[in-house]
C-alpha positions in Angstrom: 11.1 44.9 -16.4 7.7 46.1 -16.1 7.4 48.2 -19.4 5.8 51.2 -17.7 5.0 54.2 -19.9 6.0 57.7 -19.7 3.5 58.8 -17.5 3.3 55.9 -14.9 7.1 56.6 -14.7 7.0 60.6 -14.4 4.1 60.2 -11.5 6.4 57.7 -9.9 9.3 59.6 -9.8 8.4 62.4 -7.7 6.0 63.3 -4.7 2.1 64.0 -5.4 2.5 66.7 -2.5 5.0 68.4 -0.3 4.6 70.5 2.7 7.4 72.7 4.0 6.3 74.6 7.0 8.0 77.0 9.5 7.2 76.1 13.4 7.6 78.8 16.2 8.1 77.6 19.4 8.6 79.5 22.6 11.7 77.7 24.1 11.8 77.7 28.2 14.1 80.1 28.3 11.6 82.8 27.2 13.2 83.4 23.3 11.1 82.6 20.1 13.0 79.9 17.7 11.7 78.7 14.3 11.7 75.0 13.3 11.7 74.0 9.9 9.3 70.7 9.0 8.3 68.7 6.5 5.4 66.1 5.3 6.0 64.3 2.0 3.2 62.5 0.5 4.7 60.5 -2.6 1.5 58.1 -3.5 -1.6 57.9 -2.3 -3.3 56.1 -4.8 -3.7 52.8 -2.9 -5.0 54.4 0.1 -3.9 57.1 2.4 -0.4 58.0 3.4 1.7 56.0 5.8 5.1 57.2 7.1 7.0 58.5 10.3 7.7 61.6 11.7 11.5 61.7 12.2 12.9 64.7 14.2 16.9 64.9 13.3 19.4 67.9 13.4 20.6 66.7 10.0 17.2 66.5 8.6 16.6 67.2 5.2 13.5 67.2 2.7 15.9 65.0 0.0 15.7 62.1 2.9 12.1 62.8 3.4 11.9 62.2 -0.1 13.3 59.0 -0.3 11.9 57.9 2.6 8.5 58.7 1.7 9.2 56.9 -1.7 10.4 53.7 0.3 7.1 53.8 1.9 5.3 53.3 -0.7 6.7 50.2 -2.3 7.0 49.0 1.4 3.1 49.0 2.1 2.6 48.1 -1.9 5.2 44.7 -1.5 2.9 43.1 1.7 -0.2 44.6 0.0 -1.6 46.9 2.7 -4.1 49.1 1.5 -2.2 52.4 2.4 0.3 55.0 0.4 3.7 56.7 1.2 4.4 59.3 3.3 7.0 60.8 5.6 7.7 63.4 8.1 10.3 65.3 9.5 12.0 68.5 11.8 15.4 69.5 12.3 15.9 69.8 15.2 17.8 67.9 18.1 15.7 66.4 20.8 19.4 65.7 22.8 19.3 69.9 24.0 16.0 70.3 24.0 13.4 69.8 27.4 10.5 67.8 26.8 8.1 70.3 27.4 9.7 72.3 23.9 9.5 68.7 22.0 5.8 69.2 22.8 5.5 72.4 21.7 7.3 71.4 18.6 4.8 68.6 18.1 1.8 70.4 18.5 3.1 73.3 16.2 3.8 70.4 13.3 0.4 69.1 13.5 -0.8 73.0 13.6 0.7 73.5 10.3 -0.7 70.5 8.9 -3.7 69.5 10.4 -6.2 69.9 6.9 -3.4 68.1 5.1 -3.5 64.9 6.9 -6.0 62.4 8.7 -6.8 59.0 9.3 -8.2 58.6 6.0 -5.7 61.1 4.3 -2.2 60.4 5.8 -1.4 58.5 9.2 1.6 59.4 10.6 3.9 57.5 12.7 7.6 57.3 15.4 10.7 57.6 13.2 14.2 58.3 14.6 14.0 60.0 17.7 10.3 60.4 18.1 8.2 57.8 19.9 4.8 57.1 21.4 4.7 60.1 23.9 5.3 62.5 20.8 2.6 61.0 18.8 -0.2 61.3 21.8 1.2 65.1 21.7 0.2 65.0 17.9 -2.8 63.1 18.1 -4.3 65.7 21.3 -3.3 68.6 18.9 -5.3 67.3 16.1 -8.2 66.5 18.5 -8.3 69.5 19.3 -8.6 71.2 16.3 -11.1 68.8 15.1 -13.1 68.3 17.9 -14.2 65.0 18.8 -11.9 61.4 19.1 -9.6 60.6 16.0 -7.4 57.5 17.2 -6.6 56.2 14.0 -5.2 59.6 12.8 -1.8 58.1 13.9 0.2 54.6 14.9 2.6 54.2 17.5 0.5 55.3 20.3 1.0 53.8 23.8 -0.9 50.7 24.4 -4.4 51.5 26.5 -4.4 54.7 24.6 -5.2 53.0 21.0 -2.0 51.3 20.2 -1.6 47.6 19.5 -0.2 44.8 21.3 2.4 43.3 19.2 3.5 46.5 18.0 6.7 46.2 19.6 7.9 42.9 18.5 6.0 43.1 14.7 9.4 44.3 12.8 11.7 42.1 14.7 9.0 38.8 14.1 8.9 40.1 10.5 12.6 39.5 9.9 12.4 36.0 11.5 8.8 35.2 9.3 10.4 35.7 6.0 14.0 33.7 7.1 11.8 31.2 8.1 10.0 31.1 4.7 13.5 31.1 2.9 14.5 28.6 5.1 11.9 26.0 3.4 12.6 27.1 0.6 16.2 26.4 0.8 15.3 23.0 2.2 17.3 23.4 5.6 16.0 23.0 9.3 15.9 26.3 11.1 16.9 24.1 13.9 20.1 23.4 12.9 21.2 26.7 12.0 23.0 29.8 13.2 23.1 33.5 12.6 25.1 36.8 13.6 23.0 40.0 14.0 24.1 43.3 13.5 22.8 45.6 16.5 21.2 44.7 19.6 18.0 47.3 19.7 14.1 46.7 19.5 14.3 44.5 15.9 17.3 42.5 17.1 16.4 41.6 20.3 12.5 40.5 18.8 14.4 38.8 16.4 16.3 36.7 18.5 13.5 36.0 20.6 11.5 33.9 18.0 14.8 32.5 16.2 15.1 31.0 19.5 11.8 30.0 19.4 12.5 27.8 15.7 15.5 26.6 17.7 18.3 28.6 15.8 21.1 29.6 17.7 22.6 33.3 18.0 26.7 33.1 18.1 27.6 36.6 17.7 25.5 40.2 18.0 27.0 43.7 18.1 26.2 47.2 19.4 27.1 50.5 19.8 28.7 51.7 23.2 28.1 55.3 23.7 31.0 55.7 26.1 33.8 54.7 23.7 31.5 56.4 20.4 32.8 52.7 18.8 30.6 50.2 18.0 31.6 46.3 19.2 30.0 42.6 18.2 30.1 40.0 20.9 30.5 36.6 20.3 29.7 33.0 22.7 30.1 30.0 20.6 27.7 28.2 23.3 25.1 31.0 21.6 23.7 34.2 23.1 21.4 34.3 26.1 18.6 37.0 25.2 17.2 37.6 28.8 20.8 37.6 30.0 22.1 40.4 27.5 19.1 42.5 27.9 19.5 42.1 31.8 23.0 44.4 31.4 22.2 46.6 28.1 21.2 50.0 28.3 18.0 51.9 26.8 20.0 52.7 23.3 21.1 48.4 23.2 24.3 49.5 23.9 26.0 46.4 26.2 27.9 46.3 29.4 31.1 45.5 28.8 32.6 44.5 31.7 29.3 42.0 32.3 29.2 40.8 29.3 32.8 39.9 29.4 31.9 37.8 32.8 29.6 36.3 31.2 32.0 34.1 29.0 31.3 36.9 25.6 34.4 37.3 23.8 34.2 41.5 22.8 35.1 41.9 19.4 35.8 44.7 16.9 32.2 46.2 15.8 32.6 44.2 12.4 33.5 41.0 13.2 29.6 40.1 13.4 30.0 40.0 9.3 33.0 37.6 9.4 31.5 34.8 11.8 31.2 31.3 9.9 27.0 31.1 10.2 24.3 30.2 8.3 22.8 33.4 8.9 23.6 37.2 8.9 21.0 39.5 9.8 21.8 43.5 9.6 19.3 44.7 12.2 21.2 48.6 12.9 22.7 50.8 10.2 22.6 51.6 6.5 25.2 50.4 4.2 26.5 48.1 6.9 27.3 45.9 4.3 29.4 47.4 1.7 32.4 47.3 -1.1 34.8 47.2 1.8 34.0 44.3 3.7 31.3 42.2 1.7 34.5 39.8 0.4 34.8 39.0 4.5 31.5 37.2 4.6 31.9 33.2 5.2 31.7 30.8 2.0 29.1 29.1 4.6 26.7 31.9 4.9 23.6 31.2 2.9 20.8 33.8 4.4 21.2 37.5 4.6 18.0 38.9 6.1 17.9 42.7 6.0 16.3 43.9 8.8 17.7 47.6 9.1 17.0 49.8 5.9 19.0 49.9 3.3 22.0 48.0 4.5 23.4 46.6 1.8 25.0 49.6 -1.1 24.5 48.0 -4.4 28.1 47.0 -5.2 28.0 44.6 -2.5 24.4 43.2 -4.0 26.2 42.4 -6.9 28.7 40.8 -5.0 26.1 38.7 -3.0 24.3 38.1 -6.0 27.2 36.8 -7.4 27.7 34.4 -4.6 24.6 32.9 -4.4 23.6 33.9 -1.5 20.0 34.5 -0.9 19.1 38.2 -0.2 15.7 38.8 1.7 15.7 42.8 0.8 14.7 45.1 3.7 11.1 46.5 2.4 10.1 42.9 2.5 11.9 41.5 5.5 11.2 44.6 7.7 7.5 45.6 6.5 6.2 43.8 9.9 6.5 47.2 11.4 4.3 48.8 9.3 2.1 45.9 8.4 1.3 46.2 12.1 0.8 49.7 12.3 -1.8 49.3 9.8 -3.6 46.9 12.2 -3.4 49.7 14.9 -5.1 51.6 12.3 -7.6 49.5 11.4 -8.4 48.9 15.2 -8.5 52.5 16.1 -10.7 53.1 13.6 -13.1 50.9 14.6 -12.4 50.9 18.1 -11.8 47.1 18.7 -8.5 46.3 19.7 -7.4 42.5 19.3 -5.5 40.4 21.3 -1.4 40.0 20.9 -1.8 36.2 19.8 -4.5 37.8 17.3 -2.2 40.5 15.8 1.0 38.5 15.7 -0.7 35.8 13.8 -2.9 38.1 11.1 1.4 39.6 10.8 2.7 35.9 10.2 0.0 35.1 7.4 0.5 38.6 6.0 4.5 38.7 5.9 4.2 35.0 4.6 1.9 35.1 2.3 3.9 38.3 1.0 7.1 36.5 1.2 5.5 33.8 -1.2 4.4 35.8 -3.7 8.0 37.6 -4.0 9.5 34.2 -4.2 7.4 33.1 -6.6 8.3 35.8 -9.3 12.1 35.4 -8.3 11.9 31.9 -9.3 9.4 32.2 -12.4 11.7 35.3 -13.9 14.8 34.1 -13.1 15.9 37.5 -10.7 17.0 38.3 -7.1 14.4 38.7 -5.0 15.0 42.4 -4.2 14.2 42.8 -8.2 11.0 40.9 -7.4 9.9 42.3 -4.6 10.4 45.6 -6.9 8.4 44.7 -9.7 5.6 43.5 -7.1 4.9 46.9 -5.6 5.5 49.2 -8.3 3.8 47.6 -10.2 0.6 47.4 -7.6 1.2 51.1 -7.7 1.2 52.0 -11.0 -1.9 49.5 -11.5 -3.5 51.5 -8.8 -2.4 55.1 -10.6 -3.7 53.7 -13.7 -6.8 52.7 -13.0 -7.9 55.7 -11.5 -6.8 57.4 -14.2 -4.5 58.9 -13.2 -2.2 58.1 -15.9 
């Protein structure tokens, strides 16, 4: 669609830079064990790197890759002026004490501390990391350097150079953009209502300000770690946020028995596809909606709002696309997270922090104003949005490769 030469494609296809490095760490038992980690830095050329630092016994650099790739169109599509990156160990932070996760930590940033930087590559919490991990980081790098480097990473606790709003930015995203298609569509969010997959940080945020337009939640699901099987819970007179969070667990798994007294009706995992709502929003796994089950969405559904990554495969696309039913793809709809990060980077670096109101509002006008844009194209070309949101920021990146040169 875009008509990209040679070069612009050959850049785009792989990584500018890759770091593999080997981390020894004395364990508490006394032995020596060696980590392997990984930074992947795919394109830089709209500003410096932006991606988390996932630690995962199953890690491997091809999902680094990707992810680093993702990255890049992600921070291109709300037009942040920052690049993709990613970050990685295998290891499994389930067997290991805190003090060897902090060990690990400080050994990553050891091994990469003259390759990244608050105006090189800003790191950031992935899977199984979190704000305690990256002040581990950001003390290691500190050190090294000497002196105070707070916008060398995002994600930090709050009072210790992280934002307010932080918390709540990818869940608000979701909502933003729904609201946007919404408009567009021509119906009242006030008058509609919506299933969630998941019931963790960017479903529960979600909820919270779909509640606020007046929508109401019918149906969300979870995973319960006791049974390793994943249930959807469902109250036609809609979900009570404060209520559900009052007996759910740190991983948004759900109390059964509560919720049960509570007047839920528990459900097979699934069933929060098959509800007849206006809206379905995948906030938990990939390829949550697939081949398999895509045929079991209602006739009446007319949003899906992707707030997990990827969790739609492309045969099901197709399937939606052939529907008509409106897509908002994940890079766009979930981008609040690291459209906010950004602000935390902005603020550290010049040590100004704003206020939550502040922050929340500079996200809506960003993720609306991005949301637009995409729209826009979908509607002048005549494609999905996902294909639009596409062409958007590979095509800001490829501008950006080309005029520097670069190709």
């Amino acid at each position: 669609m875009l008509g990209l030469d040679k070069p612009s494609r050959d850049l785009l296809r792989y990584p500018l830079r890759e770091y593999h490095v080997s981390i020894p760490v004395r364990m508490d038992a006394g032995d020596v064990q060696i980590f392997r980690g990984f930074r992947v830095q795919h394109n830089d050329a709209r500003g410096p790197g932006k991606g988390g630092v996932r630690f995962h016994p199953q890690e491997t650099v091809d999902t680094i890759r990707a992810l680093a790739m993702w990255m890049t169109w992600k921070c291109a599509v709300v037009d942040i002026p920052l690049g993709g990156s990613k970050g990685g160990v295998i290891c499994d932070p389930h067997s290991l004490s805190m003090r060897e996760q902090e060990r690990i930590c400080r050994g990553w940033i050891r091994q990469l501390s003259r390759d990244i930087g608050p105006i090189v590559d800003v790191p950031a919490p992935d899977v199984m990391t979190g704000p305690q991990h990256m002040l581990w980081m950001l003390d290691e790098f500190e050190t090294i350097h000497g002196g105070r480097h707070p916008g060398l990473i995002t994600g930090k606790p709050v009072g210790m150079g992280g934002s307010l709003g932080r918390k709540a930015a990818t869940g608000y995203g979701v909502v933003i953009t729904m609201r946007e298609a919404l408009k567009d569509l021509g119906i009242d969010p006030g008058k509609t209502t919506a299933s969630i997959q998941g019931f963790g940080n960017v479903a529960q945020y979600a909820i919270e300000l779909y509640h606020q337009l007046g929508g109401k939640v019918v149906c969300v699901s979870c995973w319960d770690q006791s049974d390793q099987a994943s249930y959807a819970y469902y109250r036609e007179s809609g979900v009570d946020l404060t209520e559900l969070q009052n007996i759910t667990d740190t991983f948004g798994g759900i109390d059964q028995k509560k919720a049960s007294s509570l007047g839920y009706e528990k459900l097979p995992g699934e069933a929060w596809l098959e509800q007849d709502v206006d809206i379905l929003i995948p906030a938990a796994l990939e390829n949550g909606i697939n081949e398999d089950n895509v045929e079991k969405i209602r006739p009446g559904v007319k949003i899906i709002a992707e707030g997990a990554n990827g969790p739609t495969t492309p045969g099901a696309d197709k399937a939606l696309q052939t529907r008509g039913i409106f897509v908002i793809p994940d890079f766009l709809a979930n981008a609040g997270g690291v459209t906010c990060s950004y602000f935390e980077q902005v603020q550290s670096n010049m040590n100004y922090y704003w206020t939550r109101e502040e922050v929340l509002a500079k996200l809506d006008v960003k993720m609306t104003t991005s949301f637009n844009a995409v729209g826009e194209l979908a509607r002048k070309k005549n494609i999905p949005m996902r294909d639009a949101a596409y062409v958007i920021a590979v095509g800001r990146v490829a501008q950006a490769c080309k005029d520097r040169g670069w190709t």
